[in-house]
N, CA, C and O atoms as a printed pandas DataFrame, in Angstrom:
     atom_number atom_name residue_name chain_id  residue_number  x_coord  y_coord  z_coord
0              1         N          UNK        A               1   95.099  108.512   74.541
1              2        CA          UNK        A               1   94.543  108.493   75.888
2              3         C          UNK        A               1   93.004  108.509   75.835
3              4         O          UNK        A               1   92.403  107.718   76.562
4              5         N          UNK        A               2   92.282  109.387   74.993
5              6        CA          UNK        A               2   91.343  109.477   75.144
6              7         C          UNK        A               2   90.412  108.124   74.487
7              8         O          UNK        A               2   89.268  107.968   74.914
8              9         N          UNK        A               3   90.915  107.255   73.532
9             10        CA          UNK        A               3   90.202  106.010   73.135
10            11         C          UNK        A               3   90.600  105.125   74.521
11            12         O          UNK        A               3   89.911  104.153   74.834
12            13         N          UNK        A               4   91.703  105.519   75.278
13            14        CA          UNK        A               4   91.676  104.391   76.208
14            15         C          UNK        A               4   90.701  104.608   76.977
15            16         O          UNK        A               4   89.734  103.857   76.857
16            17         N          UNK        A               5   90.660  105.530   77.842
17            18        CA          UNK        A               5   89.691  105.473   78.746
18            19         C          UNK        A               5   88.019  105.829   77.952
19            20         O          UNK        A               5   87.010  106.113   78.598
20            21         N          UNK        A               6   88.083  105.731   76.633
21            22        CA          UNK        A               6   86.430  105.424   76.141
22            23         C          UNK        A               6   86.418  103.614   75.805
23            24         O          UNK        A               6   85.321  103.055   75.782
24            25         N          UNK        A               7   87.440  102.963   75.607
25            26        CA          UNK        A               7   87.662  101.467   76.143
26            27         C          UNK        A               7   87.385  101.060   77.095
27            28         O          UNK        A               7   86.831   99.960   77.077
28            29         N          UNK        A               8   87.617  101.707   78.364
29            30        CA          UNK        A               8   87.814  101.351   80.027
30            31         C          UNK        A               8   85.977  101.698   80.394
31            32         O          UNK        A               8   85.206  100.913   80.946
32            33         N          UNK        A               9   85.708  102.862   79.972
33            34        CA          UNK        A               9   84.135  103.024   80.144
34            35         C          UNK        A               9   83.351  102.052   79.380
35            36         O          UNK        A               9   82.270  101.908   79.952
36            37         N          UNK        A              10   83.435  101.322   78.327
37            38        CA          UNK        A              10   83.373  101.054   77.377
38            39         C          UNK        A              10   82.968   99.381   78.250
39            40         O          UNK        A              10   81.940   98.755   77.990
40            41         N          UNK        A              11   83.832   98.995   79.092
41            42        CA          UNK        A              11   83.815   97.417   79.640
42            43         C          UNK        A              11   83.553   97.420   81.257
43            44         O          UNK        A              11   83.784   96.440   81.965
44            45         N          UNK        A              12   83.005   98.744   81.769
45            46        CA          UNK        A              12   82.486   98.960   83.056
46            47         C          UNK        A              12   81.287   99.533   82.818
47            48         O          UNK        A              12   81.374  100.681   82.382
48            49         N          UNK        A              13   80.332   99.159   82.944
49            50        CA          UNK        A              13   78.786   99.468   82.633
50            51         C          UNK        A              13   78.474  100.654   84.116
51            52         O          UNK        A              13   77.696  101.415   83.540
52            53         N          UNK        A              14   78.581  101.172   85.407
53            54        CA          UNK        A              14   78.765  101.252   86.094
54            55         C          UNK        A              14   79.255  102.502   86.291
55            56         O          UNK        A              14   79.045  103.157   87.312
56            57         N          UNK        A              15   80.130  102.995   85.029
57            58        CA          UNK        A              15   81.051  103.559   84.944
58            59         C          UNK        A              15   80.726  104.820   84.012
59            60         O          UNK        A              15   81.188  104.773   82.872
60            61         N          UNK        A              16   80.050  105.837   84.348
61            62        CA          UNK        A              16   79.266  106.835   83.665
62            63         C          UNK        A              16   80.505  107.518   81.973
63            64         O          UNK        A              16   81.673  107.877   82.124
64            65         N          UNK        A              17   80.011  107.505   81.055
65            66        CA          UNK        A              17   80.824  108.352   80.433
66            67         C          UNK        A              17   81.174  109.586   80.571
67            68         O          UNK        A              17   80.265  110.383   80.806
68            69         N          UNK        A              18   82.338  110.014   80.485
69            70        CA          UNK        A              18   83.135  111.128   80.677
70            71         C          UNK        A              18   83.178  111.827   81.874
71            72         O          UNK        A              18   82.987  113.035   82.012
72            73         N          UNK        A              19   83.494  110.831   82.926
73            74        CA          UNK        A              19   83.938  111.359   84.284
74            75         C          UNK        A              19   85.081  110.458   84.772
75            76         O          UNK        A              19   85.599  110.617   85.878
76            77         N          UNK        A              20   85.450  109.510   83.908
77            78        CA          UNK        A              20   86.593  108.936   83.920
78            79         C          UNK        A              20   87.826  109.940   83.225
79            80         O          UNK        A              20   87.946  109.738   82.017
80            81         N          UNK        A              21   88.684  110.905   83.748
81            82        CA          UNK        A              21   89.889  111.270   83.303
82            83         C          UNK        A              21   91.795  110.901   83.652
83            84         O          UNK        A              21   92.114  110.351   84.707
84            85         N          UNK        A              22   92.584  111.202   82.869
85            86        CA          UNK        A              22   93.794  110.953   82.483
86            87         C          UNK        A              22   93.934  111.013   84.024
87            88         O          UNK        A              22   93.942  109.878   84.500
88            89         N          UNK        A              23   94.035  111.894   84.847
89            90        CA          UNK        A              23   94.600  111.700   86.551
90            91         C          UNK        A              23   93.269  111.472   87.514
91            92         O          UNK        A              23   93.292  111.940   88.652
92            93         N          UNK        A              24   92.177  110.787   87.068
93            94        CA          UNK        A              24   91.419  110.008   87.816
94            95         C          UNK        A              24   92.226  108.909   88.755
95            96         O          UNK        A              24   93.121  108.196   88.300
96            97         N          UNK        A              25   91.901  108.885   89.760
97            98        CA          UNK        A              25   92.019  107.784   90.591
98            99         C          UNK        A              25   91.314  106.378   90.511
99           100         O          UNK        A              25   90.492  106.100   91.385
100          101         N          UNK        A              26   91.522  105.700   89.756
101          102        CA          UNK        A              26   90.777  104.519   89.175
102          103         C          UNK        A              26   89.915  103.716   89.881
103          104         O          UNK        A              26   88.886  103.153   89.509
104          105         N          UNK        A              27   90.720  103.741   91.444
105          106        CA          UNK        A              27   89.590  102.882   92.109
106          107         C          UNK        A              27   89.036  103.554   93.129
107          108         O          UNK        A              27   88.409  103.036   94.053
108          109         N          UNK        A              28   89.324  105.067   92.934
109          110        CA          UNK        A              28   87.853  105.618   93.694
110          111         C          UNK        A              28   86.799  105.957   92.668
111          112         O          UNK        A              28   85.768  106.445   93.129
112          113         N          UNK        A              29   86.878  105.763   91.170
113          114        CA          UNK        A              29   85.702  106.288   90.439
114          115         C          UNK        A              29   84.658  105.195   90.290
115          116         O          UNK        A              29   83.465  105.355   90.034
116          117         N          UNK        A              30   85.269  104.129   90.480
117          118        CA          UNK        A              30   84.162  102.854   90.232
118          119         C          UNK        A              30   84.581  102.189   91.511
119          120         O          UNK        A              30   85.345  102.460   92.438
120          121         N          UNK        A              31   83.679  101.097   91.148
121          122        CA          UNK        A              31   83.943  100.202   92.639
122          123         C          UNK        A              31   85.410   99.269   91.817
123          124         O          UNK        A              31   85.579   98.725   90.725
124          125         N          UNK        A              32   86.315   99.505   93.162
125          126        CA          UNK        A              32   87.232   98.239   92.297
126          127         C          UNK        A              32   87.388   96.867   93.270
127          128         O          UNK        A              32   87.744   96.553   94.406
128          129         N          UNK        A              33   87.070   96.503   92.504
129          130        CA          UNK        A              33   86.993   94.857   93.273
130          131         C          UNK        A              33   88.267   93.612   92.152
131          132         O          UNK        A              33   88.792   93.842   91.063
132          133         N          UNK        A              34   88.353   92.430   93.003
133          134        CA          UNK        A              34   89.454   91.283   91.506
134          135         C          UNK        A              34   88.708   91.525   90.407
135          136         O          UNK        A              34   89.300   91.937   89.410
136          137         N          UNK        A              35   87.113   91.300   90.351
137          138        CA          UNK        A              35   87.034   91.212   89.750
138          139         C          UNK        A              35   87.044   92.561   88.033
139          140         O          UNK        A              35   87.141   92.460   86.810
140          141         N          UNK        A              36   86.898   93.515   88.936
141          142        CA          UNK        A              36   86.913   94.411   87.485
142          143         C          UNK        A              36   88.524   94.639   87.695
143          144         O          UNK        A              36   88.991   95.487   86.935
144          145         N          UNK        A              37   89.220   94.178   88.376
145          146        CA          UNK        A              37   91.218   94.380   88.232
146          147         C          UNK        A              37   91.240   93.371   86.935
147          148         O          UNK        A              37   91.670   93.681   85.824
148          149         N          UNK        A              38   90.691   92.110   87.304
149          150        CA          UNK        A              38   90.517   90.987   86.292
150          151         C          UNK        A              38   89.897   91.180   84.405
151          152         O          UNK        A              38   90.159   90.450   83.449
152          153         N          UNK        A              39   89.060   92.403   84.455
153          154        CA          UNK        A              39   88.251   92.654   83.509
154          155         C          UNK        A              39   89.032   93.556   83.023
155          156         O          UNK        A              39   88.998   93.471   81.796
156          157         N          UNK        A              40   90.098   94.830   83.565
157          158        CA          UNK        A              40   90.901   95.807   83.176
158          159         C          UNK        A              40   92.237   95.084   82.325
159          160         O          UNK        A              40   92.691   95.411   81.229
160          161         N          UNK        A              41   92.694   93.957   83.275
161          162        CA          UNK        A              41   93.649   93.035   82.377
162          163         C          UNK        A              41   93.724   92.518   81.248
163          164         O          UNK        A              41   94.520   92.640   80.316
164          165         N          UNK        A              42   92.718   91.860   81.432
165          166        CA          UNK        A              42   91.782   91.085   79.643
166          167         C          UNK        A              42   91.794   92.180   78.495
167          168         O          UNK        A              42   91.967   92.044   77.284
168          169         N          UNK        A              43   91.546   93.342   79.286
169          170        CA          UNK        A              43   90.926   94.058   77.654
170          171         C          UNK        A              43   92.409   94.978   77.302
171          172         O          UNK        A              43   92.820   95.217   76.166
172          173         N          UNK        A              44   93.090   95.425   78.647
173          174        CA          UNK        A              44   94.609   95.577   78.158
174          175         C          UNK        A              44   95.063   94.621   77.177
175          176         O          UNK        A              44   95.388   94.998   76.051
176          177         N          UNK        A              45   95.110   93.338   77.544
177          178        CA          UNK        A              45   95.792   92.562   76.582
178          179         C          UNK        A              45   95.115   92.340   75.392
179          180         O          UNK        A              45   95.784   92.554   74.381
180          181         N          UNK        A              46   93.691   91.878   75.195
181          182        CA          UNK        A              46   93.080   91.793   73.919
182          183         C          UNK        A              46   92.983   93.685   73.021
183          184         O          UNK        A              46   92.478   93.855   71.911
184          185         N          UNK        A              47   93.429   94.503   73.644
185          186        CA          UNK        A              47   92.992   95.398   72.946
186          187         C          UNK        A              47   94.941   95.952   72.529
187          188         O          UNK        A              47   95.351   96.373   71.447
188          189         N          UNK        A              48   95.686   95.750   73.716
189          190        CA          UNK        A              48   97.292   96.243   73.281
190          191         C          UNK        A              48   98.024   94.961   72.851
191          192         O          UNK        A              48   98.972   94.902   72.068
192          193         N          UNK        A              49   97.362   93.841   73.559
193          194        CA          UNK        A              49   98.558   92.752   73.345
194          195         C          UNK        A              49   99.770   92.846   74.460
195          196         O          UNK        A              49  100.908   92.381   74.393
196          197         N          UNK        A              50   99.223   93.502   75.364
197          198        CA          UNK        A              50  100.008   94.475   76.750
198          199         C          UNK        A              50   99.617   93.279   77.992
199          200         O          UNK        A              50   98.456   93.015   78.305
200          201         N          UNK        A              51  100.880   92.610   78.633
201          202        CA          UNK        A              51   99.888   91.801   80.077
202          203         C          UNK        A              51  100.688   92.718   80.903
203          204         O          UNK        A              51  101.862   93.087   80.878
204          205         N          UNK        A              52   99.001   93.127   82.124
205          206        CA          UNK        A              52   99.301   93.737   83.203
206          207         C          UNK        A              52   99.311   92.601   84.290
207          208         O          UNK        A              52   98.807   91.516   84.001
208          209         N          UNK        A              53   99.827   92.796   85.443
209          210        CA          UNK        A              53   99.916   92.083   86.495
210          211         C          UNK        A              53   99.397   92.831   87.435
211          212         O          UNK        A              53   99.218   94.047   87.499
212          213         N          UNK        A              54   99.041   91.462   88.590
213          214        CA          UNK        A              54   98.246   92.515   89.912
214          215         C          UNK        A              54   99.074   93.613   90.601
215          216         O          UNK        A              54   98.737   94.645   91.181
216          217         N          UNK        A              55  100.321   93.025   90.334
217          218        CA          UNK        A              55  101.549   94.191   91.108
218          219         C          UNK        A              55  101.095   95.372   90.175
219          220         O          UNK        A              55  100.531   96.334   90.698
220          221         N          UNK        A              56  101.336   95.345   88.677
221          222        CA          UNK        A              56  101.200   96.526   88.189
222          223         C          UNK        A              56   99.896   97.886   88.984
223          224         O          UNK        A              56   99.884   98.921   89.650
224          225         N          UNK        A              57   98.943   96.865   88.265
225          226        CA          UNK        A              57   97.507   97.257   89.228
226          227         C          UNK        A              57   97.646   98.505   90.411
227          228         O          UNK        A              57   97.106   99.600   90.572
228          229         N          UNK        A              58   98.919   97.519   91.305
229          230        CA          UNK        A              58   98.313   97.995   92.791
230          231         C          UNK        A              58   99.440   99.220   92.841
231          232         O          UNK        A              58   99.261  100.140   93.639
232          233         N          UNK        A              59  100.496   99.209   92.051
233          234        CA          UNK        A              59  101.362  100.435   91.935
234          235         C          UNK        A              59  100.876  101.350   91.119
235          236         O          UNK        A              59  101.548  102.326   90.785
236          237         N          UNK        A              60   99.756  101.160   90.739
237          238        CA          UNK        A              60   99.301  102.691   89.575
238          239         C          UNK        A              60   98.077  102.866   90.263
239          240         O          UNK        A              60   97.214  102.123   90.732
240          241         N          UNK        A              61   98.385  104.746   90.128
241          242        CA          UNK        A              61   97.567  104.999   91.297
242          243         C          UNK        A              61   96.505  105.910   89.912
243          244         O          UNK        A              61   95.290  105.833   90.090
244          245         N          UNK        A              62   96.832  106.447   89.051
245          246        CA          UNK        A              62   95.969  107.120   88.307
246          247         C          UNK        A              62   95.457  106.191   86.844
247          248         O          UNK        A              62   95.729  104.991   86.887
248          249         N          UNK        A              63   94.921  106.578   85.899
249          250        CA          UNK        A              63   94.392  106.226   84.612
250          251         C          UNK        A              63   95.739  106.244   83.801
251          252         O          UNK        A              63   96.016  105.318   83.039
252          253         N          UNK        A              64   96.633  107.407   84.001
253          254        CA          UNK        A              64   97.523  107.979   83.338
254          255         C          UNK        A              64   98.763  106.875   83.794
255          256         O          UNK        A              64   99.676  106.678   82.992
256          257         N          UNK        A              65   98.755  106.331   84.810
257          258        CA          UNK        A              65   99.984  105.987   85.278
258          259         C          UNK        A              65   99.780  104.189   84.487
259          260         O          UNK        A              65  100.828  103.614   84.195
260          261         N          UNK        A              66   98.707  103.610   84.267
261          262        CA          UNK        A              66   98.667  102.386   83.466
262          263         C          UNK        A              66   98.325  103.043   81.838
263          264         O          UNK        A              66   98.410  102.319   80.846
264          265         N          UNK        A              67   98.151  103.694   81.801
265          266        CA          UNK        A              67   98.362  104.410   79.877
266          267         C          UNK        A              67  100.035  104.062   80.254
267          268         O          UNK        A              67  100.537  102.970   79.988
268          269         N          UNK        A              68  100.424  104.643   80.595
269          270        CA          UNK        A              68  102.301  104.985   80.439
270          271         C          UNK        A              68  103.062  103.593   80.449
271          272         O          UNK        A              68  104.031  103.192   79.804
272          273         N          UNK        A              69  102.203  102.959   81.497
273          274        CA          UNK        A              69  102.751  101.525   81.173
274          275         C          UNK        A              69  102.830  100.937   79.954
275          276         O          UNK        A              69  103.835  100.690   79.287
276          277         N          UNK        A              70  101.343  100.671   79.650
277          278        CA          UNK        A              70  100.627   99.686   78.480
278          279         C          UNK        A              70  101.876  101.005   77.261
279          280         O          UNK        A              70  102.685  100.245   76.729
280          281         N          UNK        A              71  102.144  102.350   76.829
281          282        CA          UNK        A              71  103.109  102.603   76.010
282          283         C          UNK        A              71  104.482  102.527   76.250
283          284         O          UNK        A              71  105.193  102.699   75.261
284          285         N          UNK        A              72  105.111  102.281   77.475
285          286        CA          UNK        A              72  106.126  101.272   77.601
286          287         C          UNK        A              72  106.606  100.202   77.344
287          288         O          UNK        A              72  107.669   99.811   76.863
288          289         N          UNK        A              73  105.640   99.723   77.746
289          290        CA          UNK        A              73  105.821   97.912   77.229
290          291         C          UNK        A              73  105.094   97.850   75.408
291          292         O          UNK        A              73  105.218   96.785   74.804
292          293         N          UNK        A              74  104.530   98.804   74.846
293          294        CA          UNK        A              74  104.175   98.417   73.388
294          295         C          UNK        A              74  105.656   99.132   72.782
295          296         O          UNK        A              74  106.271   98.632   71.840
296          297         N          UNK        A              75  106.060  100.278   73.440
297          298        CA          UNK        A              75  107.143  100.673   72.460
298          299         C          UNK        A              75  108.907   99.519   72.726
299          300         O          UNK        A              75  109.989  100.057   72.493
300          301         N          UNK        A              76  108.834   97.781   73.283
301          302        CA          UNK        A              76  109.773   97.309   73.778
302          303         C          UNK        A              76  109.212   96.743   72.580
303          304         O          UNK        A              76  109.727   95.749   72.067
């Protein structure tokens, strides 16, 4: 968990280190717009090999709730 969200800070400049946590609300800590939904996708997949979808996106409401995914779909 904790390399993910130093990944997620990591590709949001915007995005102060270490005030992003595991039951953060993702899109009240930064601005969320397509385009950083678009930028969260990319690096899921180039970094797990994991594709998220916008549905996924809009049903996860915390940091923790797309971690659980992205180790769902790696442990299939």
């Amino acid at each position: 968990m904790e390399e993910f969200i130093k990944q997620i800070e990591a590709e949001f400049d915007d995005l102060k280190p270490g005030i992003l946590k595991p039951e953060s609300h993702f899109r009240e800590v930064f601005e969320w717009n397509s385009i950083n939904a678009l930028i969260l996708i990319a690096m899921v997949k180039t970094e797990y090999d994991v594709t998220l979808t916008a549905d996924d996106l809009i049903k996860s409401k915390t940091v923790n709730d797309i971690y659980s995914l992205i180790e769902t779909r790696i442990s299939k």
